[in-house]
C-alpha positions in Angstrom: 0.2 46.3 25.0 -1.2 43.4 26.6 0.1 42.9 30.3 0.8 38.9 30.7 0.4 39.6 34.2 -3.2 40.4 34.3 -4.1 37.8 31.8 -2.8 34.9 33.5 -6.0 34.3 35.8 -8.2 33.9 32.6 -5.9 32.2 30.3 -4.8 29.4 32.6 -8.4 28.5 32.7 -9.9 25.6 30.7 -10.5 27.1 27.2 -13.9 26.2 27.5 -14.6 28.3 30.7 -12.9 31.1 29.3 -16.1 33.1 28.0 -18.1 32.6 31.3 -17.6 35.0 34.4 -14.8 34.4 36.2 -17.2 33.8 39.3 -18.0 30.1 37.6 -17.1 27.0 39.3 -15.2 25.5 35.8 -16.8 22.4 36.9 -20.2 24.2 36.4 -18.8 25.2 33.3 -18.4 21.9 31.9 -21.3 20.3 33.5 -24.1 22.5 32.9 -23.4 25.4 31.0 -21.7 23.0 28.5 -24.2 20.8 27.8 -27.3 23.1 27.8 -25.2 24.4 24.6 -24.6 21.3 23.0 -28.5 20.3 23.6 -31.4 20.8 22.0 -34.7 21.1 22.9 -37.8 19.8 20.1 -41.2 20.7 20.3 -43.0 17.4 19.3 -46.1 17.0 18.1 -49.7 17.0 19.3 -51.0 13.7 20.0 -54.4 12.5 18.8 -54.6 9.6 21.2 -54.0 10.0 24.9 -50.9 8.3 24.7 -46.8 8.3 23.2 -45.2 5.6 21.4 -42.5 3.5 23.6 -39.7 4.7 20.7 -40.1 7.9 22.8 -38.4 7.1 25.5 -38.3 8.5 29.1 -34.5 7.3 30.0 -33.1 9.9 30.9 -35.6 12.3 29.3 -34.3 15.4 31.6 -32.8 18.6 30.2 -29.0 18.1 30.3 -28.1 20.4 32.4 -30.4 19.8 35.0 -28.2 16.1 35.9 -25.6 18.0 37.8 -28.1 18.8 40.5 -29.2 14.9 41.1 -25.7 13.0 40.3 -22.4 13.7 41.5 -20.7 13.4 38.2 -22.9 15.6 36.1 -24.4 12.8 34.3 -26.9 10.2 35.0 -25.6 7.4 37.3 -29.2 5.7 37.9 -28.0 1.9 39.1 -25.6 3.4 41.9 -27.1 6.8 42.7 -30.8 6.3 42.5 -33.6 7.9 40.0 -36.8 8.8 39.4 -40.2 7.1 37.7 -40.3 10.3 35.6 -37.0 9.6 33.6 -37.2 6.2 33.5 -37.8 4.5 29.9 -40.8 1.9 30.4 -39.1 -1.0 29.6 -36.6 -0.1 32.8 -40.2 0.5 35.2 -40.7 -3.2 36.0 -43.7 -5.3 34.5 -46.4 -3.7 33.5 -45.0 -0.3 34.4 -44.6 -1.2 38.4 -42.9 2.0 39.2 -45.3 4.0 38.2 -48.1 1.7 40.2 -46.2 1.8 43.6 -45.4 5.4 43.2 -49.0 5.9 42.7 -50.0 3.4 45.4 -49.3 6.7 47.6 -51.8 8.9 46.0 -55.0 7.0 45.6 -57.9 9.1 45.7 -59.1 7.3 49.2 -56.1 8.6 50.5 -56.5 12.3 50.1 -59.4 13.1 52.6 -58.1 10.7 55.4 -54.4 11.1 55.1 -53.7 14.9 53.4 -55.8 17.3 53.7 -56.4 18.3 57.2 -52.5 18.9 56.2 -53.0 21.1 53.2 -56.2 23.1 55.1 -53.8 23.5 57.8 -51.2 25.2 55.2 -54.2 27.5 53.6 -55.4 28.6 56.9 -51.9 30.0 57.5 -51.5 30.9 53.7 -54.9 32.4 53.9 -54.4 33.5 57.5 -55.2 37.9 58.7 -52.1 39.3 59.1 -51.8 38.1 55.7 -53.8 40.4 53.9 -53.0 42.8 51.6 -49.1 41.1 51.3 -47.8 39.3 48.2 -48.9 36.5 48.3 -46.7 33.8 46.9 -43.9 35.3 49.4 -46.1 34.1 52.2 -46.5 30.6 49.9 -43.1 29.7 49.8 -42.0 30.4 53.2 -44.7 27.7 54.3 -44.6 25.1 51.1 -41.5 23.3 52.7 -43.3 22.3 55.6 -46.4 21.0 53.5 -43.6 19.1 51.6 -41.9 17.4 54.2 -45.0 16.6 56.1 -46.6 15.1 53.0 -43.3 13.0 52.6 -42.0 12.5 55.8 -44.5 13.6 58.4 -41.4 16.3 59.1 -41.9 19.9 59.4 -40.9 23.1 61.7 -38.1 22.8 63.4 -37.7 18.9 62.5 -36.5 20.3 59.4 -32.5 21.5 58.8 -31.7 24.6 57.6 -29.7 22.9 55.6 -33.2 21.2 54.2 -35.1 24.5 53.4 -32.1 26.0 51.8 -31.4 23.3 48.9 -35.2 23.5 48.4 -35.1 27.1 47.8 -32.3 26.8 45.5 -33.7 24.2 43.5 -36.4 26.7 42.6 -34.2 29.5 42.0 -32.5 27.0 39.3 -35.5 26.1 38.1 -37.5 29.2 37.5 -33.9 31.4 36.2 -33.5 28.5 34.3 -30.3 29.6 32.0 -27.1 28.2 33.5 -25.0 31.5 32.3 -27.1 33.4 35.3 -24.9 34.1 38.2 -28.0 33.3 40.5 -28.7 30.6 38.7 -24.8 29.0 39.0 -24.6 29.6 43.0 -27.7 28.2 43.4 -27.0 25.0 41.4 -24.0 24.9 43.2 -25.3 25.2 46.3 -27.6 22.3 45.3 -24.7 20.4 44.9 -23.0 21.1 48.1 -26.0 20.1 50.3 -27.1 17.4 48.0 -25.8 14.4 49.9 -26.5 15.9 53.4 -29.8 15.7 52.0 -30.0 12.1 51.0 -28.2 11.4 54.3 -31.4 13.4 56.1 -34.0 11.4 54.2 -32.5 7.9 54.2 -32.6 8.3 58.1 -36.2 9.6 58.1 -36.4 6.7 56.3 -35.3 4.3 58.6 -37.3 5.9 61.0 -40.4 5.3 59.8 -39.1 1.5 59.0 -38.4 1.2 62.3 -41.6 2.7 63.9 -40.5 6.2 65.0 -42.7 8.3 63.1 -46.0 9.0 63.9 -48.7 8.6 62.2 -47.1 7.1 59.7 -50.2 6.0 57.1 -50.2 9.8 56.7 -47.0 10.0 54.0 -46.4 9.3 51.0 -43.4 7.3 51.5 -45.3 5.0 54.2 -46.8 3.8 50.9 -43.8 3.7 48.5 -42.2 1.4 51.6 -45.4 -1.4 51.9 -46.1 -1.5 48.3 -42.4 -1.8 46.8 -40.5 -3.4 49.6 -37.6 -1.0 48.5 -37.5 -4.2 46.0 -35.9 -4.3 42.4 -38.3 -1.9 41.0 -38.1 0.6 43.9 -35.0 0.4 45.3 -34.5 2.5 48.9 -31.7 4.8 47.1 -35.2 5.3 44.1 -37.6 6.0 47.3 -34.7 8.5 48.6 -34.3 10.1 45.1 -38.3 10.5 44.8 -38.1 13.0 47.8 -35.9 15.1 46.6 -36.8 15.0 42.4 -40.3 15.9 43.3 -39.2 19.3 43.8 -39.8 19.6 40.1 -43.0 17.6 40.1 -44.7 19.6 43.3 -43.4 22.9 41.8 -46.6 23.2 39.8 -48.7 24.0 42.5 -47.1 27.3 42.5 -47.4 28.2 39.3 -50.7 27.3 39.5 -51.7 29.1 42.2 -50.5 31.9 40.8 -52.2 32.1 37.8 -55.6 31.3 39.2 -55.2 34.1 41.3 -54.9 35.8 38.4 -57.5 34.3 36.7 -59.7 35.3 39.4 -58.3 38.7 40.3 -61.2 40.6 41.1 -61.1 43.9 38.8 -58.6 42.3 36.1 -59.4 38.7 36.4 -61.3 36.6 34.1 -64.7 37.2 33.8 -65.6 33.9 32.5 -63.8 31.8 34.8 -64.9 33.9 37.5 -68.3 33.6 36.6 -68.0 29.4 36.5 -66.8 29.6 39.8 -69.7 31.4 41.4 -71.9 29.2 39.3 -69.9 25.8 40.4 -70.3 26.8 44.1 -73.8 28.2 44.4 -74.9 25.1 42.3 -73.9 22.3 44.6 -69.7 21.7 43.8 -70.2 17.4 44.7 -73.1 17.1 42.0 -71.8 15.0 39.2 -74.5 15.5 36.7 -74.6 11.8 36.2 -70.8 12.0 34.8 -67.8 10.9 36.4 -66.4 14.2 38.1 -68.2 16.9 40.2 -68.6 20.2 39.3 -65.6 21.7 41.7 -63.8 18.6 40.1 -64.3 19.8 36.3 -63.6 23.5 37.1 -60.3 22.5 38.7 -59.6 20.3 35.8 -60.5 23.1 33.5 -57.8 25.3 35.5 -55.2 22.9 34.8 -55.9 22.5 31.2 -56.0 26.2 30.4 -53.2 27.0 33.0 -51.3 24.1 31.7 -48.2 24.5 34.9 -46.6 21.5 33.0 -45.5 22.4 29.4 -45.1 19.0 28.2 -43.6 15.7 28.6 -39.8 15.4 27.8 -38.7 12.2 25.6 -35.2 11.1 24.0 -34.8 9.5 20.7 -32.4 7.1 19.8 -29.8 8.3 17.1 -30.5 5.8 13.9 -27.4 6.9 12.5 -24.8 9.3 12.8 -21.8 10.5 10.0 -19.6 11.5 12.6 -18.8 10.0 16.0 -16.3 12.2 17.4 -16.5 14.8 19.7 -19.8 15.6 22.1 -22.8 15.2 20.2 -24.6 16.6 22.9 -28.0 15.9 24.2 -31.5 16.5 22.9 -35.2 16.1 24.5 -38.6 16.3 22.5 -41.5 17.8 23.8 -44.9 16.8 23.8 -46.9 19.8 24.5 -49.3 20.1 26.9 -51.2 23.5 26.6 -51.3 23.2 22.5 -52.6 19.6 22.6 -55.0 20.3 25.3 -56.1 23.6 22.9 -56.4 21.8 19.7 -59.5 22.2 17.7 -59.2 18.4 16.8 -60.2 17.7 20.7 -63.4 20.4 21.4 -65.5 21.9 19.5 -64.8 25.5 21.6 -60.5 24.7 22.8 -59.8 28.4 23.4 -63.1 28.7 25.6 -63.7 27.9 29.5 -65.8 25.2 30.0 -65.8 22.9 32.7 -68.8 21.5 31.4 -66.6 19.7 28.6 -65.6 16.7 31.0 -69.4 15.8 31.1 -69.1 13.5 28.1 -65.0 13.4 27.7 -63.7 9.7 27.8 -62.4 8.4 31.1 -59.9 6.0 31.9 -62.4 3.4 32.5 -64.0 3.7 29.6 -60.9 3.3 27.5 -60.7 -0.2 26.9 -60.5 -3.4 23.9 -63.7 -1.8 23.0 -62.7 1.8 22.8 -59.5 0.5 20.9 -61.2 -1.5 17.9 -63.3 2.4 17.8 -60.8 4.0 17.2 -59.4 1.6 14.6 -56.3 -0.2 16.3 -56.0 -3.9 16.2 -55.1 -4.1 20.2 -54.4 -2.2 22.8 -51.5 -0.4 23.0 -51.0 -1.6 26.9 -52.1 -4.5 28.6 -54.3 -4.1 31.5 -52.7 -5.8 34.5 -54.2 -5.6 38.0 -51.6 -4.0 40.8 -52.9 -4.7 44.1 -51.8 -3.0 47.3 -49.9 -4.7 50.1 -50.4 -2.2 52.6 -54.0 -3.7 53.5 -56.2 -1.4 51.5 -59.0 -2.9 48.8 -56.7 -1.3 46.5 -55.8 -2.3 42.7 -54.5 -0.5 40.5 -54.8 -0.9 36.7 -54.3 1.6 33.6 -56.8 2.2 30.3 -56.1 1.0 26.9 -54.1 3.6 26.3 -51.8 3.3 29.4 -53.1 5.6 31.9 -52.6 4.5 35.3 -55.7 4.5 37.9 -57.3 2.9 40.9 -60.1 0.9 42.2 -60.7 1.0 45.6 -63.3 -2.0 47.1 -64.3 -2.3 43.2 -65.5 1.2 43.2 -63.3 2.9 39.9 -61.6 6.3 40.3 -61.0 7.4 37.0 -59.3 10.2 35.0 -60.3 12.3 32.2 -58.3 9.9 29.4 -58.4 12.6 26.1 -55.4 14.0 24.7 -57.6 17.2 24.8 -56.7 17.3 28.4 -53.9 17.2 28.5 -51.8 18.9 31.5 -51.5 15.7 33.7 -49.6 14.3 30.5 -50.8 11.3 28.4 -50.6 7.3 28.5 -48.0 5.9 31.0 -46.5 9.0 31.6 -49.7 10.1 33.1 -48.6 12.3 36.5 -49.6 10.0 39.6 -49.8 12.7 41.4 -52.8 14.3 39.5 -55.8 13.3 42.4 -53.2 15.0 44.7 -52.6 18.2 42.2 -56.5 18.4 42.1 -57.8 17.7 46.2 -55.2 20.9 47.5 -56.9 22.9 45.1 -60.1 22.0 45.5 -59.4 22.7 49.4 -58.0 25.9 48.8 -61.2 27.0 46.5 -63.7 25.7 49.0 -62.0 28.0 51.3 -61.9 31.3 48.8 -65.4 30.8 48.2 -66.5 29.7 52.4 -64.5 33.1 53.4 -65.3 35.6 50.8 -61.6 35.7 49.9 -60.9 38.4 47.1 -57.8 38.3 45.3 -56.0 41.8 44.1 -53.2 43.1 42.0 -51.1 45.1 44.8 -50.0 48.6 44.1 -46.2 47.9 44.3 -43.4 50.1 42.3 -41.1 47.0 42.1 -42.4 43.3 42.8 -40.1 41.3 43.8 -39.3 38.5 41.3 -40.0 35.1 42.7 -39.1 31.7 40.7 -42.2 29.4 40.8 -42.2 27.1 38.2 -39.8 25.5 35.6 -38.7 28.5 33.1 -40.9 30.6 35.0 -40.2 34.0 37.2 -43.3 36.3 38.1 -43.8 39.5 40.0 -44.9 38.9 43.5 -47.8 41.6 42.9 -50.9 39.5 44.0 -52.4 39.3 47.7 -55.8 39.0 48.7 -58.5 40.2 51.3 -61.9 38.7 52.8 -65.1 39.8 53.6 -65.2 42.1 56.8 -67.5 39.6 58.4 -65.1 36.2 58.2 -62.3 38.7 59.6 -61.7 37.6 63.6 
């Protein structure tokens, strides 16, 4: 016999709550575990241009129940609350996709050596640092990746950073690599997300003003020092978009650590790969800044190659408009496509050899440059898909920034071109307009970090641990922490 006493709890519950844990926050229930139900997600299919058609749209083009940890509603509230380039349709992104160019007018390529990376080798020298040695690695990663974050945004790190900061950081990533919202991990730390959220925005707006009002130092050395001069925190990149942007590229910079990991991997000494291992030697012996008469070096084309055969990204998230539907009752729910990355940048339409690793491929591969009216009519379209506008800087730099044929967004810095690899065989950095800005950044840190393997004779090795901790470190991804490294006894202090 059923006791009505014991029941009560559970049945005066929302019915729709009633088959999660009774831990759940009901809210939770009904704005995340809800709508990752009633979505779906579509692989699309591999493109044969480097580029997707505009009826693929980017509004909105996050997985549903991912919204509750950016908006206070559990849905999308862009015009009061902010957003980001990344799920913005083009149309929304300002002429001649302007949000993408002013986001990117913070990661130019001149920027990297003057601006980042005596942060980032000051990160790997305490990544890489002795008492290090022989610990998992990616432990040691993510208690110092907050600091390279907030410095690279704010100029902030240390102690200039809240608790408060750290701890919604680290949630984020538990959400994102646990992924499925029916995890109790997974629902206390989205909903500690949530709680810390606007202290958060709070924290960066006033950085914010800080740096507006001439408080930081050093502030040419951020990214948002940029986002500030080139957008004016006008239409197009509103303040409450530049605050958004810190705090949404917890998903974008969460690819370094995926990547890291799987390099190490790749280059594990008694398990690694012995082809990729064997291009590395050969890039670093053989002068890594040579070009070969092409348009990347040979450190540049072996990173690239990492990235397209890691692929950290797994493709670029549109919606699609609903032509028509029978019924329009109820919650129809919410569904992305995906363009894939890895199995676009591994189709035997692209290379001759997809599967193999060879850095030697971006030798002759198309750039962005090179993708123009000309390259269009080649390929047997009447126009170009995108115009060609010039963006120019307003922070003083010789800086424009224009995009290929195909959309591709890139710079020019005192007329000299910096361009990407623009092939939908490579294909990790995304295609067209949704090309990551971020890319040049993506590939200087870990072209850093392998200048410093190879300088110190740095060797890395599966550890001989019973039980790994797991550690979130990437979107739908959760490794073992079983990888540390060592260096030659001679570069030891």
């Amino acid at each position: 016999m059923i006791d009505p006493a014991k029941t009560t709890e559970r049945q005066d519950r929302p019915p729709d709550t009633r088959m999660m844990p009774p831990t759940f926050d009901p809210a939770y229930v009904q704005g995340a575990v809800k709508p990752f139900f009633l979505s779906a997600i579509y692989q699309g299919e591999r493109p044969l241009l480097p580029t997707i058609d505009l009826t693929f749209s980017k509004e909105m083009a996050l997985p549903a129940h991912l919204f509750g940890m950016f908006y206070d509603n559990w849905k999308p509230n862009m015009e009061e609350e902010g957003s980001a380039v990344f799920f913005r349709g083009y149309q929304k992104r300002g002429p001649n996709n302007e949000r993408k160019r002013i986001y990117y007018s913070a990661l130019t390529p001149d920027l990297y050596g003057p601006m980042y990376s005596d942060k980032i080798k000051r990160f790997l020298d305490a990544l890489f640092d002795e008492p290090n040695e022989g610990k998992p690695l990616m432990q040691q990663y993510y208690q110092r990746y907050f600091d390279l974050y907030w410095n690279l945004h704010l100029g902030i790190m240390e102690d200039d950073i809240p608790p408060e900061v750290r701890q919604i950081g680290q949630s984020f990533m538990v959400v994102l690599g646990f992924w499925y919202p029916t995890l109790q991990v997974v629902h206390d730390s989205y909903m500690r997300v949530r709680q810390l959220r606007q202290l958060l925005k709070g924290w960066i707006d006033q950085r914010v003003q800080d740096m507006i009002d001439g408080r930081v130092p050093n502030p040419e050395k951020t990214m948002v020092y940029y986002w500030i001069k080139n957008g004016a925190m006008g239409e197009h990149f509103r303040r409450k978009d530049l605050v958004f942007e810190c705090f949404h590229n917890f998903i974008a910079f969460s690819q370094w650590g995926k990547t890291l990991y799987n390099m190490m991997a790749l280059l594990e000494e008694t398990n690694g790969d012995q082809t990729v291992r064997s291009w590395f030697e050969k890039t670093m012996k053989c002068g890594p800044d040579e070009t070969d008469n092409s348009a990347f070096t040979r450190l540049d084309r072996f990173v690239m190659e990492l990235f397209r055969t890691i692929s950290p990204n797994a493709g670029s998230a549109s919606t699609l408009s609903a032509q028509e539907q029978a019924f329009r009752t109820g919650d129809i729910g919410f569904s992305t496509i995906i363009t894939p990355h890895l199995e676009t940048s591994r189709d035997h339409l692209h290379w001759n050899n997809p599967n193999d690793f060879d850095p030697d491929r971006y030798k002759q591969a198309p750039t962005s440059e090179q993708n123009d009216e000309a390259r269009c009519k080649q390929v047997g379209l009447a126009q170009c898909p995108f115009s060609r506008e010039v963006f120019r800087v307003k922070d003083g730099r010789q800086v424009s920034i224009t995009n290929s044929a195909f959309g591709t967004v890139y710079a020019r810095v005192n007329d000299q071109a910096y361009p990407v690899c623009d092939d939908a065989g490579y294909a990790p950095f995304g295609f067209g307009y949704r090309r990551c800005p971020s890319e040049f950044l993506n590939i200087g840190f870990f072209k850093d970090l392998l200048r410093k393997v190879w300088s110190e004779e740095i060797a890395f090795t599966r550890l001989n641990i019973d039980h790994a901790g797991l550690l979130p470190i990437g979107s739908v991804t959760v490794v073992p922490d079983d990888i540390g490294f060592k260096r030659a006894q001679q570069h030891r202090r």
